[in-house]
C-alpha positions as CSV (number, residue, x, y, z in Angstrom):
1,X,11.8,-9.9,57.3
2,X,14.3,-9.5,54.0
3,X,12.4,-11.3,52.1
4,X,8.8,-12.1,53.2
5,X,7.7,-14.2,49.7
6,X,8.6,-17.4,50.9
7,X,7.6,-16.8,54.7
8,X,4.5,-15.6,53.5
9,X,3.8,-19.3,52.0
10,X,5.0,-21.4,54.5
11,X,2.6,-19.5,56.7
12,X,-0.2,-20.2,54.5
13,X,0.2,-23.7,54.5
14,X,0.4,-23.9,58.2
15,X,-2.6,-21.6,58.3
16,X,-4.4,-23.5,56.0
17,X,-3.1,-27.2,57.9
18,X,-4.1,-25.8,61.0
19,X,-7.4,-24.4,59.8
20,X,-8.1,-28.1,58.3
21,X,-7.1,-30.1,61.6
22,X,-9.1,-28.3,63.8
23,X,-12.4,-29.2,61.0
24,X,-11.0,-32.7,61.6
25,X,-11.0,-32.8,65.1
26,X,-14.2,-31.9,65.8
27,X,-15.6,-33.7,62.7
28,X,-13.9,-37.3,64.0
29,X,-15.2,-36.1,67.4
30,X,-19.0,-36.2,66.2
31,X,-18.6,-39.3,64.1
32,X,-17.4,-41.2,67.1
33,X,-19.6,-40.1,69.4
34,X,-22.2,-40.1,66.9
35,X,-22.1,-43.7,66.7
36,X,-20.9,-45.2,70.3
37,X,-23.0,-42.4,72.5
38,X,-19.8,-42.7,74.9
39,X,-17.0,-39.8,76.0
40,X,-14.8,-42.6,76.7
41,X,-14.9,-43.4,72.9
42,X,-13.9,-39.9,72.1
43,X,-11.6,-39.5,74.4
44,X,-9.9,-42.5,73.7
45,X,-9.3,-40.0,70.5
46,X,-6.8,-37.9,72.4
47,X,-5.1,-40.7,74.1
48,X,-3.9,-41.6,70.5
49,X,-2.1,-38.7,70.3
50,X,0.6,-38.7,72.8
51,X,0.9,-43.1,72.2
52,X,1.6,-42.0,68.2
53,X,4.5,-39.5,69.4
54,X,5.6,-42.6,71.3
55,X,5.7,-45.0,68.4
56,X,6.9,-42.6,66.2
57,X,9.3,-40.1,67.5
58,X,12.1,-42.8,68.8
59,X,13.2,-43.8,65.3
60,X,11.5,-40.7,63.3
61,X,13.8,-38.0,64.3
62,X,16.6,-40.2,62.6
63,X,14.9,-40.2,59.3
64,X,14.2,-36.2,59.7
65,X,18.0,-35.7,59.8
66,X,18.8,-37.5,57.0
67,X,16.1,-36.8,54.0
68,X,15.2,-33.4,52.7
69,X,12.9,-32.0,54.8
70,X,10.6,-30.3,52.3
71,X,10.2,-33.6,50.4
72,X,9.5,-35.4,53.7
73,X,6.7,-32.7,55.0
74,X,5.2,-32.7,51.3
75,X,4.6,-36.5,51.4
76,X,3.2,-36.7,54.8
77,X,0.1,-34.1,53.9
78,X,-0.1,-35.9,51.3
79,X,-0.4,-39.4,53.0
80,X,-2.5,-38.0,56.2
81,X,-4.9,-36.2,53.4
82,X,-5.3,-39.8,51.7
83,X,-5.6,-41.6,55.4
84,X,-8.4,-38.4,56.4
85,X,-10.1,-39.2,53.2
86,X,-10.2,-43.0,54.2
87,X,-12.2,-42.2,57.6
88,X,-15.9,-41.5,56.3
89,X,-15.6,-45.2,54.4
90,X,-14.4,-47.2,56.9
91,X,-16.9,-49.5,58.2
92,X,-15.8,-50.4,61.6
93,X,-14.9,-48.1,64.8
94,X,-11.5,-50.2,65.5
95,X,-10.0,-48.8,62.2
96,X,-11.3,-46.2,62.9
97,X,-9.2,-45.9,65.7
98,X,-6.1,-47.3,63.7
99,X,-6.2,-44.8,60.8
100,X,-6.8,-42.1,63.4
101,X,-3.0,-43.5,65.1
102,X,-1.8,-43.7,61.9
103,X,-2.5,-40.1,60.6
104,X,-1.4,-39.2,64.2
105,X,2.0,-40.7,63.6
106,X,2.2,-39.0,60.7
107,X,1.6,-35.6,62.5
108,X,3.8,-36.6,65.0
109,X,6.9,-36.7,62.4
110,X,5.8,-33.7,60.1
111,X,5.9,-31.6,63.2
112,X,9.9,-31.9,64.4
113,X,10.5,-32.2,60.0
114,X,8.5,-28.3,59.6
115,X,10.7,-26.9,62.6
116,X,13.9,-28.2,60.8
117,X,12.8,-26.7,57.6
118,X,11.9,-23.8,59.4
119,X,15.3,-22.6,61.4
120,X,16.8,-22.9,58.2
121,X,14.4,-21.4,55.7
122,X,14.0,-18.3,58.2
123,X,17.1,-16.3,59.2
124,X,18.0,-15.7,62.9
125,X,17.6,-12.5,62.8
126,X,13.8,-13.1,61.8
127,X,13.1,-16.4,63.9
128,X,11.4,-14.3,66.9
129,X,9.0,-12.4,64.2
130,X,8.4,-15.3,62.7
131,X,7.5,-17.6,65.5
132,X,5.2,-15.0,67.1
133,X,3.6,-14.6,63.7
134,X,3.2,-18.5,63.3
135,X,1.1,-18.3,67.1
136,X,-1.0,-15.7,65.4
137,X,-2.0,-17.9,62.4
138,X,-2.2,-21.1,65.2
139,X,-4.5,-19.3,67.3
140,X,-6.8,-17.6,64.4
141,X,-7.2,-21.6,63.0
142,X,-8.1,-22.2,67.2
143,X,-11.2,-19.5,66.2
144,X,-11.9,-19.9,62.5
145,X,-11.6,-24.1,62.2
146,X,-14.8,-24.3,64.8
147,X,-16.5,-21.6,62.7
148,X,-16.4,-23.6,59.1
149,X,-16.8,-26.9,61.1
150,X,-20.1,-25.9,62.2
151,X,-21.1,-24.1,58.5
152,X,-20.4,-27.4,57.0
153,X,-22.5,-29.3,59.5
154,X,-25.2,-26.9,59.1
155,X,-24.7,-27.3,55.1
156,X,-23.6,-31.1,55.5
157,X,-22.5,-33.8,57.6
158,X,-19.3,-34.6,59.8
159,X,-18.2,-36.7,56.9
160,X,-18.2,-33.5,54.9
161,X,-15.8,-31.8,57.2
162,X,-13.9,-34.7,57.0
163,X,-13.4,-34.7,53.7
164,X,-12.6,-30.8,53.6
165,X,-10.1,-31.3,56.0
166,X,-8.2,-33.9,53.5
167,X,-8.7,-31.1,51.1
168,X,-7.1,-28.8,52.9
169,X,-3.5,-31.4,54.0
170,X,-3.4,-31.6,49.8
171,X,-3.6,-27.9,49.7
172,X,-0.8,-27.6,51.9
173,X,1.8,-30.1,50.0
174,X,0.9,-28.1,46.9
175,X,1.6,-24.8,48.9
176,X,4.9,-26.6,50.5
177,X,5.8,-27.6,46.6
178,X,6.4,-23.8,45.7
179,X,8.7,-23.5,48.6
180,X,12.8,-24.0,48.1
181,X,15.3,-26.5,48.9
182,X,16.9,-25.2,51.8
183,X,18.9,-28.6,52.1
184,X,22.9,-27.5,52.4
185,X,23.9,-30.1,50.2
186,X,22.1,-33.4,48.2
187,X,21.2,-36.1,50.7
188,X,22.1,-39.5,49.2
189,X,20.1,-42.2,50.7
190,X,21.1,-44.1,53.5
191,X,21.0,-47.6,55.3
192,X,18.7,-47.2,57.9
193,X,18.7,-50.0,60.8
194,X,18.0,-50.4,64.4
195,X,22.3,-49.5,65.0
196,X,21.3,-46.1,63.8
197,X,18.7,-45.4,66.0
198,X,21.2,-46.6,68.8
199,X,24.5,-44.7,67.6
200,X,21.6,-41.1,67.3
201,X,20.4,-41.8,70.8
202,X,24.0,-41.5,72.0
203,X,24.7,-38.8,70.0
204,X,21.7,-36.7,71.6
205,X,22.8,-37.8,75.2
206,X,26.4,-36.8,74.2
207,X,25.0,-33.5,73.2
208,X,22.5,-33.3,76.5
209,X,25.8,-33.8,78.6
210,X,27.8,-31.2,77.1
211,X,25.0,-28.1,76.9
212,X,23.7,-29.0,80.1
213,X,22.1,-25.2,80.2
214,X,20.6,-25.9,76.7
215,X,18.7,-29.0,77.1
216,X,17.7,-27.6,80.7
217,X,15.6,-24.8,79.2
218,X,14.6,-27.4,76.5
219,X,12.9,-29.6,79.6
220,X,11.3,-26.8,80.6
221,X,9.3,-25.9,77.4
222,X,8.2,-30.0,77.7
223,X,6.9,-29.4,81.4
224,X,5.3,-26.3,80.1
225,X,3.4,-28.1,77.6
226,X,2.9,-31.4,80.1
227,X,1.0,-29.4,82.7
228,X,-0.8,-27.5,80.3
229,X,-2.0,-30.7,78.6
230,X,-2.9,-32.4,81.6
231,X,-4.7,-29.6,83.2
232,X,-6.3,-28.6,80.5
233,X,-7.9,-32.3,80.8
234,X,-10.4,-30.8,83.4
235,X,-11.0,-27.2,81.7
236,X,-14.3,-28.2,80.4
237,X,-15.4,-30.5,83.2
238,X,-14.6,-27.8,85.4
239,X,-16.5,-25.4,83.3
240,X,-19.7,-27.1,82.8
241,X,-20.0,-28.9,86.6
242,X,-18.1,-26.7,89.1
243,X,-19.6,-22.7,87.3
244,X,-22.4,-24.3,85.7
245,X,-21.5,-22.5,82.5
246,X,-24.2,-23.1,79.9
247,X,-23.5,-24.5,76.5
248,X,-23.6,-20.7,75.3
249,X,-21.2,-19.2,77.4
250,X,-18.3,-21.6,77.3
251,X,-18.5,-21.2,74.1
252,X,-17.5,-17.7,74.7
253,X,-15.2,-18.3,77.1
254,X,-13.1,-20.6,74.7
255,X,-13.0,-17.7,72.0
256,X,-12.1,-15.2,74.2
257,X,-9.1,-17.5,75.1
258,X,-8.7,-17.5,71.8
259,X,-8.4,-13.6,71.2
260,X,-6.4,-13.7,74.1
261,X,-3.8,-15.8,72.2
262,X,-4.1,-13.4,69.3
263,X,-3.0,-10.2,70.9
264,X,-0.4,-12.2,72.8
265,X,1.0,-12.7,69.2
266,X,0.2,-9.7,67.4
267,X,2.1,-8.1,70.6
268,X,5.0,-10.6,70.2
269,X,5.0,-10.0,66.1
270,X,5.2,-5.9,66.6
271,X,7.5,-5.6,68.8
272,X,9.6,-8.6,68.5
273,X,12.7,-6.8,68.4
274,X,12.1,-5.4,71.6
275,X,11.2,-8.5,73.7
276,X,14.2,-10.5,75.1
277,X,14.1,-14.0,74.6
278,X,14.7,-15.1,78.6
279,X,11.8,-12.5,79.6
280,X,9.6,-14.1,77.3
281,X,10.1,-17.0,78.7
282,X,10.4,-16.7,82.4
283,X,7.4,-13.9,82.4
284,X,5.5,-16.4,79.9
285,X,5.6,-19.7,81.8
286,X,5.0,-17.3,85.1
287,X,1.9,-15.7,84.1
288,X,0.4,-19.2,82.5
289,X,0.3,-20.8,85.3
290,X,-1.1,-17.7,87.1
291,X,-3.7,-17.6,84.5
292,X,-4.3,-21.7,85.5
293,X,-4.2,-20.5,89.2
294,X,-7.1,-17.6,88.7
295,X,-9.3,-20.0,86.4
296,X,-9.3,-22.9,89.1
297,X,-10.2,-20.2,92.2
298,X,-13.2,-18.5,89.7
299,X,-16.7,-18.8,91.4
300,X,-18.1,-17.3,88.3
301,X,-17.9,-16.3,84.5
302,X,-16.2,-13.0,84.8
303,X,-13.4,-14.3,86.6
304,X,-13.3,-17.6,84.6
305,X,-12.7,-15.1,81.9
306,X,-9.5,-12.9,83.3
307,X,-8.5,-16.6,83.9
308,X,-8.2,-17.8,80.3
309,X,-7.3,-14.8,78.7
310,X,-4.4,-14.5,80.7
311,X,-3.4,-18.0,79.7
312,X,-4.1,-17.6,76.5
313,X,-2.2,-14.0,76.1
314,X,0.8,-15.4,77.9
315,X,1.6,-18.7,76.2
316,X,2.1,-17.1,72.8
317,X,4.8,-15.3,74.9
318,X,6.3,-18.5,76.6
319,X,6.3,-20.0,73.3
320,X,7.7,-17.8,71.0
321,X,10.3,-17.2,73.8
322,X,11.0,-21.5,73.9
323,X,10.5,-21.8,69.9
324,X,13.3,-19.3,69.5
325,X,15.7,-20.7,71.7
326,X,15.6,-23.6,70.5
327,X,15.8,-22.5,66.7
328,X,19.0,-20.5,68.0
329,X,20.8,-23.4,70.1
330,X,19.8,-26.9,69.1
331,X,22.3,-27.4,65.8
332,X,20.1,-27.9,62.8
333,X,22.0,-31.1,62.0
334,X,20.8,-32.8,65.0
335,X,17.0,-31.0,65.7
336,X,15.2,-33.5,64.1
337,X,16.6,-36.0,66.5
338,X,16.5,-33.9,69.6
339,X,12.7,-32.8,69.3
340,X,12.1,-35.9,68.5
341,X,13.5,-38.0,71.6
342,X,12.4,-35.6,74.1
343,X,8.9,-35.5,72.7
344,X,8.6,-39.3,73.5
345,X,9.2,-38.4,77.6
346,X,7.1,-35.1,76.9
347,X,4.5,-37.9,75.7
348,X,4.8,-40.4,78.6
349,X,4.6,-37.8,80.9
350,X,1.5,-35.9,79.4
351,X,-0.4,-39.5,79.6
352,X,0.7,-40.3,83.1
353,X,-0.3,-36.8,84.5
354,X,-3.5,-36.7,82.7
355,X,-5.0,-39.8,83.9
356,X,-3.6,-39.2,87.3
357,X,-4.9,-36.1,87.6
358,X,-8.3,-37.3,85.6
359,X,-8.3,-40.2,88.4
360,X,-8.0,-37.6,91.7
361,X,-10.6,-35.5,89.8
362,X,-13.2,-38.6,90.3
363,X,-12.2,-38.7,93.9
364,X,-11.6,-35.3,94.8
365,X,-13.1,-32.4,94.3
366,X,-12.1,-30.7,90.5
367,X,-11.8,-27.6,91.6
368,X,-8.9,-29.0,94.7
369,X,-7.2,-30.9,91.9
370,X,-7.2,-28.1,89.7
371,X,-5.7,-25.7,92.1
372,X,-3.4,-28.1,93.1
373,X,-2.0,-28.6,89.6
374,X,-1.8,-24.8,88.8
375,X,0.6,-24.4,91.7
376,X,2.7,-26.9,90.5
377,X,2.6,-25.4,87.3
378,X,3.6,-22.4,89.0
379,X,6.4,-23.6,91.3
380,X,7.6,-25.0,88.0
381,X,7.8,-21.1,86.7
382,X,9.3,-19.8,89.8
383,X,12.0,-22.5,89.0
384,X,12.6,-21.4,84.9
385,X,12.8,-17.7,86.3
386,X,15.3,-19.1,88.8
387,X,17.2,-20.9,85.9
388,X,17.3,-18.9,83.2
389,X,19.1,-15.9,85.0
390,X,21.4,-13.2,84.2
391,X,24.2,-15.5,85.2
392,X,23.2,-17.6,81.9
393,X,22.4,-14.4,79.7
394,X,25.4,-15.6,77.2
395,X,22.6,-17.7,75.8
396,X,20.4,-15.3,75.3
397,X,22.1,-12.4,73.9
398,X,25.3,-12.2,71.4
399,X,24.7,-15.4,70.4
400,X,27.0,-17.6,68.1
401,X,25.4,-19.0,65.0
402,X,25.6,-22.4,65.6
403,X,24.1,-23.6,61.8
C-alpha cells in the first residue's frame, strides 16, 4: 500500500474488536448456560443475531449514508462497550437477552458503516491487499479470542471476560479516533422520517434494475454466507454424535480450520496482485462447498480434517474475491443502503434455512442432511462459475472508478 500508517490502524481496531467479540461470545455463552443448564437458552443467543440485522438494517443503512461514518463507528463501540459492560449486573436472563439484541443491533449497523469507511479510506488499487489482509486478522481473532477467553476463566470468571471484551470495543473507538475524515464534504444533518426510508428503498431497487450483473454477484456472496451459516448449524452436532470426536480433538479440528483460513489469507495478501477477482470467486465458492461436501462424507478425524481446512482456506478466497467487488462496484454514496437491505433477506433466509435444516436433522439422519446441504451449496457454485464468465469480464478487469 502507498501509505500503510492509517491501514495499519484500522486493522488494529478490527483486530483488537474481533479479538474482544469472540471473548464475548463465549463468555455470554457460559453465563447463559451457566445459569439455565439448557442449549436452547444459548442458542436462542445466535437466533438474535440474524432478528437484530432484521430490525436494524431496513432503516440503518439510511442513516449510514447520510452521517460521517467515522463518527458513526466511534459511537457505536462506544455504546456496545457500555451495553457489554451492563451484562454481568443485570439481574434477570430476559434482559439479558434484550441487551444481547441491542448490542447486536448495534453490530449489525457498525458493520455496513466500517465497509463504507473502508472503500474510501483504502484506494482501489489496494482494496484486494487489504481485504485479504483483514481475513488474516479475522481468522487470527477466530484462534487467539478462545485462547485469552479460557486464560481469563482459568484466572477469573465469565464475567471477567465480559468485562475485557467492553474494554477492548473502547479500545477500538480510541484506535478509530486517530483515524481521518474521509467524508468528501461536511454532512449537515438531516430530517430523517419513515418517507426516507421509502424514497432509499426505491432508490436501491432502481439501482438493482439497472446493474442487473452487479447486484447478481452481490446475491451470490449472500447465498454464500446463508448456506454457510445454516450448515454450519450442524458442524458440531455432526462432530461430536455422527465421528464421536472427543472434546480434545474437535478442539483441534476447529483450529486447524482456523490455520486453514490463515494461509488462505496470507496467500491472498502476497500475491494479491496476481489473483483475479472472478477466479477468486468462482474457484472460492467452488471449493467451499467441496470442502462442506468432504466434511459431511468423513467416517473419521483425518478426513474431517482435509474437510475443514479446505473450507477454511477457500472462503478467505471467496471473500476477498466478493469484498472487492463490491468495494469496486456498489457506488460509495449508496453502500450503506445497499448492504444494508440485502442483509435483511440474507438474514430471513439464514433463519429459515437453519431451523429447517435443524428440524430435518431431528428427523433424518445429520449426516443425509448435511450432505444434502453441501450439494446445494455446490450446485449454487457451479451456477456463480456459470455467471460470472468471461462474457461479463468487463466487471472484473479495466474497471471504471465509480467513487
Amino acid at each position: 500500500m502507498s501509505n500503510w500508517k492509517y491501514p495499519i490502524l484500522l486493522l488494529g481496531g478490527i483486530g483488537i474488536s474481533n479479538i474482544g467479540g469472540w471473548v464475548y461470545l463465549i463468555a455470554l455463552n457460559l453465563v447463559i448456560l451457566n445459569e439455565t443448564g439448557s442449549p436452547f437458552a444459548v442458542a436462542i443467543l445466535y437466533i438474535l443475531i440474524p432478528l437484530a440485522t432484521m430490525c436494524s438494517n431496513f432503516w440503518s443503512g439510511s442513516v449510514i449514508d447520510r452521517v460521517n461514518t467515522r463518527k458513526l463507528m466511534i459511537s457505536l463501540d462506544v455504546f456496545r462497550g457500555l451495553c457489554i459492560a451492563l451484562i454481568p449486573i443485570i439481574p434477570s436472563l430476559p434482559l439479558v437477552y434484550f441487551v444481547a439484541f441491542i448490542i447486536n443491533m448495534g453490530t449489525s449497523i457498525f458493520e455496513p458503516a466500517s465497509m463504507v469507511y473502508m472503500t474510501k479510506l483504502i484506494p482501489k488499487k489496494d482494496r484486494q491487499r487489504f481485504n485479504a489482509l483483514r481475513s488474516v486478522i479475522n481468522s487470527c481473532g477466530a484462534l487467539i479470542g478462545p485462547v485469552i477467553a479460557g486464560g481469563i476463566f482459568w484466572l477469573g470468571t465469565p464475567h471477567t471476560a465480559i468485562y475485557v471484551n467492553a474494554l477492548a470495543m473502547f479500545c477500538s473507538a480510541i484506535i478509530i479516533c486517530f483515524l481521518p475524515n474521509v467524508e468528501a464534504h461536511q454532512i449537515k444533518g438531516q430530517d430523517f422520517n419513515f418517507n426516507v426510508i421509502r424514497k432509499d428503498i426505491k432508490v436501491i431497487l432502481d439501482y438493482s434494475r439497472k446493474h442487473l450483473f452487479v447486484t447478481k454477484v452481490y446475491l451470490f456472496f449472500c447465498g454464500t454466507t446463508i448456506f454457510m451459516s445454516a450448515i454450519d448449524s450442524l458442524e458440531a452436532s455432526f462432530a461430536k454424535g455422527a465421528l464421536l470426536l472427543s472434546d480434545t480433538s474437535y478442539g483441534l479440528l476447529l483450529s486447524l480450520f482456523g490455520l486453514g483460513i490463515i494461509a488462505g489469507s496470507i496467500m491472498n495478501t502476497v500475491w494479491a496482485s496476481r489473483f483475479k477477482i472472478n477466479y477468486l470467486i468462482t474457484f472460492g465458492t467452488i471449493f467451499t462447498a467441496l470442502g462442506y461436501l468432504i466434511f459431511y462424507s468423513s467416517q473419521g478425524f483425518v478426513t474431517a480434517v482435509c474437510g475443514v481446512v479446505l473450507i477454511g482456506f477457500s472462503v478467505t478466497f471467496a471473500n476477498t474475491g466478493y469484498l472487492t467487488f463490491y468495494q469496486n462496484h456498489i457506488p460509495v454514496t449508496i453502500m450503506g443502503r445497499f448492504a444494508s437491505f440485502f442483509n435483511i433477506i440474507e438474514a430471513i433466509f439464514i433463519i429459515c434455512l437453519t431451523i429447517l435444516i435443524g428440524f430435518l436433522a431431528d428427523i433424518i439422519a445429520i449426516r443425509s442432511v448435511g450432505l444434502g446441504s453441501s450439494i446445494c451449496f455446490l450446485i449454487l457454485g457451479m451456477v456463480v462459475m456459470v455467471s460470472v464468465s468471461k462474457s461479463n469480464r468487463n466487471y472484473f478487469f479495466n474497471m471504471s472508478d465509480l467513487h
